[in-house]
C-alpha positions in Angstrom: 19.0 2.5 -22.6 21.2 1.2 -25.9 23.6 0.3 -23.5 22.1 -2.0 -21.3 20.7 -4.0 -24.4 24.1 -4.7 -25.4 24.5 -6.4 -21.7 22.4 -9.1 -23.0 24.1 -12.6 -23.4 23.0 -14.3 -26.2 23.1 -17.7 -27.7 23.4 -18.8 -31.5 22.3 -21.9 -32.5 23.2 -22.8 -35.9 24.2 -26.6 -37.5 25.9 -25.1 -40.1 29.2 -23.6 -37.5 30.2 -21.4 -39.8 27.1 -19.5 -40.3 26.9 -19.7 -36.0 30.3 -18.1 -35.9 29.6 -15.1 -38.3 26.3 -14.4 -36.5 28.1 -14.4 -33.4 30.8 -12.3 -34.9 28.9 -9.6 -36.2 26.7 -9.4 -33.0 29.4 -9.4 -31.1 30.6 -6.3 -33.3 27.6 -4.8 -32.1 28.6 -5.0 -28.7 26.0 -7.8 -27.6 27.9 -10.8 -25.4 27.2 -13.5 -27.8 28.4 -17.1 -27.9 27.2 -19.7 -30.4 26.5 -23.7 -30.4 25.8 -26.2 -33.4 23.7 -28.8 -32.0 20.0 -28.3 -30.3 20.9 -30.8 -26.9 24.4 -28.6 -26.2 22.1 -25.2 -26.5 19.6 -26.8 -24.1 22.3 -27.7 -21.7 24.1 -24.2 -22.2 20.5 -22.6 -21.3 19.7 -24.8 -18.1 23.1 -23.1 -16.5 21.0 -19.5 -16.3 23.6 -17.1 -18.1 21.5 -16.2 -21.5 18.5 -14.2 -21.9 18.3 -14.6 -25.4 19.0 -17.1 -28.2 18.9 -16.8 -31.8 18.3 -20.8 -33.2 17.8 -22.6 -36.5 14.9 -24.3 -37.5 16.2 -27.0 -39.4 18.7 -28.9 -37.9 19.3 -32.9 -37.2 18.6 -34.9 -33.5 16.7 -32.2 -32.0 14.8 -29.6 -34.0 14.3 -25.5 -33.5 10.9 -25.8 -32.6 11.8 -28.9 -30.5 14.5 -26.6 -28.6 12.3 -23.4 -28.3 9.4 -25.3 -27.0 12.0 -27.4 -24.3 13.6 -24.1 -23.4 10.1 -22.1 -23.0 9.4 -25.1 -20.1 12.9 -24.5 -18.5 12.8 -20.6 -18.5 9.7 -18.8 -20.0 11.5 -15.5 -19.7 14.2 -15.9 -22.2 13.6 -13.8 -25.7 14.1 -16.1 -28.7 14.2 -15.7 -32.5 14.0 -18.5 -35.2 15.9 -18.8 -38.1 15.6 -20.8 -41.1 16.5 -20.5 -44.6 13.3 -22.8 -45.7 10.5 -20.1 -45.5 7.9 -22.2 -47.2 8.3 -24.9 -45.0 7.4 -22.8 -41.3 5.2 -19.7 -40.8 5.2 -17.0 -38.2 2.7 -18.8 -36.3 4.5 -21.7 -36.0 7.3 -20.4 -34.4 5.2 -17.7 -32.1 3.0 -21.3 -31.2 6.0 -22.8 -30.4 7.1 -20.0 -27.9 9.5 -17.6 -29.9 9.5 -13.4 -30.0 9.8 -13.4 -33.8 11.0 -15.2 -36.8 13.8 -14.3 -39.2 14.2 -15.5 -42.9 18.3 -16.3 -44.3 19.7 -15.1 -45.1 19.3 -11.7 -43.5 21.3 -8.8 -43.3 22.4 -7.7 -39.7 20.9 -4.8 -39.4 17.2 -7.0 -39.7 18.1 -8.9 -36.7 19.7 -6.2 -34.6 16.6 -4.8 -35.2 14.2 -7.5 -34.0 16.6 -7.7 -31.1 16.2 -4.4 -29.9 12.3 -4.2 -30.7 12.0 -7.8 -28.2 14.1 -5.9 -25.8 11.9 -2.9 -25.8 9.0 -4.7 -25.5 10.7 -6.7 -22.7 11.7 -3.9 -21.0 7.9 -2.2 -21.4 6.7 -5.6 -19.9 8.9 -5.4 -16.7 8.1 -1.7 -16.4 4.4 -2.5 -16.1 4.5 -5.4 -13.4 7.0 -3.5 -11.5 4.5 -0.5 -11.3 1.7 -3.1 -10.5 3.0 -4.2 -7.5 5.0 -0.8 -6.0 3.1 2.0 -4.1 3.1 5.4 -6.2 3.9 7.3 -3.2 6.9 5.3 -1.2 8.5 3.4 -3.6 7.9 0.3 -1.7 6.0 -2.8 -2.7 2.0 -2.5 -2.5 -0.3 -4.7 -0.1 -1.1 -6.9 -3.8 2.3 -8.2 -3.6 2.4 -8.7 0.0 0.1 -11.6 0.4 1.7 -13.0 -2.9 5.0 -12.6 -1.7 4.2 -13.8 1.8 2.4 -17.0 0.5 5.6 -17.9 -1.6 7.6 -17.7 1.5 5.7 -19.3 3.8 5.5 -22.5 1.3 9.0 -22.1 1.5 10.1 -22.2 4.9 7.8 -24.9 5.4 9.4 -27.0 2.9 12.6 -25.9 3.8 12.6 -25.8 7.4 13.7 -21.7 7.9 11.9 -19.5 10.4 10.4 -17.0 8.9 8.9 -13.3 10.7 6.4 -10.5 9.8 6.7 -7.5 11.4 3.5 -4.8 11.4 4.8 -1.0 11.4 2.4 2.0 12.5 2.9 5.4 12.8 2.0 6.9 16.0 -0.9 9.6 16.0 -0.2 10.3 12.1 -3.8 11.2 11.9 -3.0 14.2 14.2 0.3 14.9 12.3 -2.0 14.9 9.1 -4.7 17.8 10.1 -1.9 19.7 11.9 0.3 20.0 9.3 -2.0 18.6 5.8 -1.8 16.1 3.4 1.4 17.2 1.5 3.3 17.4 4.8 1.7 13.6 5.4 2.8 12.1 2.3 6.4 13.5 3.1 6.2 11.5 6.0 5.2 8.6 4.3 8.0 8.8 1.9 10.5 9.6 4.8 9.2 6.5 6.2 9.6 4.2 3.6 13.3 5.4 3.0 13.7 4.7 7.1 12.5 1.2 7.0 14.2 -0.1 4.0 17.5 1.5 5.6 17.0 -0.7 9.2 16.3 -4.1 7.6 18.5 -6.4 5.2 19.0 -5.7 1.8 18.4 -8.0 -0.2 17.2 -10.2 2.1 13.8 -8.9 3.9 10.9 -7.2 1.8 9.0 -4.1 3.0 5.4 -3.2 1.7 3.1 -0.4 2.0 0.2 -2.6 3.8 -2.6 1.0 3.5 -2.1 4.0 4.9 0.1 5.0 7.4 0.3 1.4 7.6 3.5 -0.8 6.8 4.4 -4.7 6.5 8.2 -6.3 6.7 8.7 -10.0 5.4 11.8 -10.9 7.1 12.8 -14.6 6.0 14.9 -16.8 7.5 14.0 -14.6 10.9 14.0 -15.9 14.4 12.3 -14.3 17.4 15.5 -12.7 18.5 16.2 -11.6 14.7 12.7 -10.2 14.5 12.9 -8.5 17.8 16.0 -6.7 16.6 15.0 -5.3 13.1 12.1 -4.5 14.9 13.7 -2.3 17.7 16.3 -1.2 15.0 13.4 0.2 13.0 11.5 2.0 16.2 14.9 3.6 16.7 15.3 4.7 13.2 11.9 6.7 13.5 12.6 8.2 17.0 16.0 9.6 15.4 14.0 11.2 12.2 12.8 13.9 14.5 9.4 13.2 12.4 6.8 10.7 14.0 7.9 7.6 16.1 6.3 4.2 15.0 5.3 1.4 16.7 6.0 -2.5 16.0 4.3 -5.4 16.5 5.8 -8.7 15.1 5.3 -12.4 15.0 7.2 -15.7 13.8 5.5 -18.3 11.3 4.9 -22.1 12.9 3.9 -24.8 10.4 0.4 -25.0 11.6 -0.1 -20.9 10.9 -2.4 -20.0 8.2 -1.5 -16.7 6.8 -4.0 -14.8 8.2 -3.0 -16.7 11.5 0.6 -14.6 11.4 -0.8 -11.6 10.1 -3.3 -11.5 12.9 -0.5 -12.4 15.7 1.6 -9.8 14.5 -1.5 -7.1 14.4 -2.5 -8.4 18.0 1.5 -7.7 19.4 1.1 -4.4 17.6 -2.2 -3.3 19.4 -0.8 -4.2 22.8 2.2 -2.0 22.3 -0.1 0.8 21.1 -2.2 0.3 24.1 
């Protein structure tokens, strides 16, 4: 765990350069990737570019102030971790800085252990954070994303392939007579199957690219964006393939292709309707 803290890439932002450079130094010591900058405006710019995910700034400093940069950088990315530092303690409280949108607050001067130690209890906290929205939006059993995240997810690229003019496909996965396979064999054998599954459909579309869900059940949804027809038609005789060869269940695979005048529930229901008539 220490280990990927120290892959953090961190930014010190300090008027003074020589107080800048020994912070950076000494983190840097500590095996954090850390750069530093002396004015507010070059920090902002530095941040727009995406690399840091941290930054470590002064409070007082001249054109643009600390809590003018960490309130700037909180609109621009509200995922990056940020400490304040000022040597003026009377003149800023913790609640100013927290208001303002930073992790913690640090009075100089300091000794590096204090701050490695705020860093690592952000990161921690960070980390705890991301834990619990990943687990709020997987299914417990397969690993794959839950049906919560699907009609999020879907929304978010629907809006985008309107605006951006890409096809986009949904493709509805059922397992054939699982119910049978279920009472023949019991529950514990079933959830096997359900694992096995979701390990067989993430291996048959693109990583990376397409998103698979548990929709309920022996149930199963595939977002596949920037998808044609003929793309959609292929993951989706890829995936039946992929089931037939697993010696477990076969599926079947009903899929449809988003037009501009869909709802959501338009393209879910299309894709259920193709699914039925293979069934049938």
């Amino acid at each position: 765990m220490e280990q990927e803290y120290y892959q953090e890439n961190l930014l010190i932002v300090d008027d003074e350069i020589e107080v800048g450079k020994v912070i950076t130094e000494l983190l840097s010591g500590l095996g954090f990737n850390a750069d530093s900058e002396s004015s507010g405006k070059n920090a902002f710019q530095e941040i727009k570019k995406g690399k840091y995910t941290f930054l470590i700034t002064d409070i007082n400093m001249p054109e643009l102030s600390g809590i003018e940069l960490i309130k700037m950088i909180k609109e621009e990315n509200p995922d990056i971790s940020i400490i304040a530092m000022t040597g003026y303690e009377k003149n800023y409280t913790y609640i100013d800085v927290v208001n303002a949108g930073a992790n913690d607050f640090i009075i100089k001067p300091f000794k590096i252990d204090e701050l490695e130690a705020k860093i690592k209890r952000i990161l921690i906290e960070r980390h705890i954070k991301d834990e619990l929205a990943r687990l709020s939006i997987t299914d417990n059993l397969t690993g794959l994303f839950n049906q919560r995240h699907f009609y999020n997810k879907l929304n978010k690229e629907a809006d985008r392939a309107k605006r951006q003019e890409h096809p986009l496909s949904l493709i509805l996965l059922d397992l054939d007579k699982f119910k049978d396979y279920n009472d023949k064999y019991g529950h514990l054998a079933g959830d096997k199957v359900l694992i096995k599954s979701g390990k067989i459909i993430l291996s048959n579309i693109r990583e990376n690219v397409d998103t698979a869900f548990r929709y309920g059940g022996d149930e199963f949804v595939i977002i596949l964006v920037e998808a044609d027809e003929k793309i959609a038609l292929n993951t989706s005789e890829r995936l039946k393939r992929g089931f037939e060869k697993s010696g477990l269940v076969t599926a079947s695979v009903g899929f449809a292709t988003y037009s501009k005048e869909m709802k959501i529930n338009d393209l879910i229901a299309a894709a259920d309707k193709n699914l039925y008539k293979e069934k049938k």
